[in-house]
C-alpha positions in Angstrom: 5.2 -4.8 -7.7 2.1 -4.6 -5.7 0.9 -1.2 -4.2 -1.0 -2.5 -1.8 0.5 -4.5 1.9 -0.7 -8.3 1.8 -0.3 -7.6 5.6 -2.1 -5.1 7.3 -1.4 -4.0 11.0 -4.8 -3.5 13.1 -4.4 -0.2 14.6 -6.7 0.1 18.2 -7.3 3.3 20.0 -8.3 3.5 23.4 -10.2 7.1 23.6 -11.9 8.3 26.8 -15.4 8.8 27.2 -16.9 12.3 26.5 -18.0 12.5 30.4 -14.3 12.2 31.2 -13.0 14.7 28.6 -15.5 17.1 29.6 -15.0 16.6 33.4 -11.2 17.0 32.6 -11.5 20.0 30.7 -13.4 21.5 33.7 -16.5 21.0 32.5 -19.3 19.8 35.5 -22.1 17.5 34.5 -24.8 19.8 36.1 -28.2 17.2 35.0 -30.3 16.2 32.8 -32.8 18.7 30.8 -35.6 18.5 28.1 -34.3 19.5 24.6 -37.4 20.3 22.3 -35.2 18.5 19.4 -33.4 15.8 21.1 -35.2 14.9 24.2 -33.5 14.3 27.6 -30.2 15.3 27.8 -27.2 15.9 29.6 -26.2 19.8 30.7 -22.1 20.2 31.2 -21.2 24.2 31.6 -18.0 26.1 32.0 -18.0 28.6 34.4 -15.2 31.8 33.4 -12.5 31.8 36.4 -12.9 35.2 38.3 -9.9 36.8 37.7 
C-alpha cells in the first residue's frame, strides 16, 4: 500500500490584507514615518478606550 495520495487536493486561502486586519482590529493607519532600520513606513496605533 502506498503512504502517500496519488491525488492531492489544492487547498486556497483567501486572507485579508494586513491594512484590513489592523483597521478591523481598531487600529488607524495614522502615516508614514522614517524608520532608521527599515526606511519609510507605515504608523497604525491603538488608542486605550477611556473607561
Amino acid at each position: 500500500m502506498n503512504p502517500f495520495p496519488l491525488h492531492t487536493q489544492r487547498l486556497e486561502l483567501v486572507l485579508p490584507s494586513v491594512e484590513e486586519m489592523l483597521t478591523k482590529c481598531g487600529f488607524p493607519h495614522i502615516g508614514e514615518v522614517m524608520d532608521p532600520d527599515n526606511g519609510l513606513v507605515w504608523r497604525w496605533e491603538k488608542h486605550p478606550i477611556a473607561v
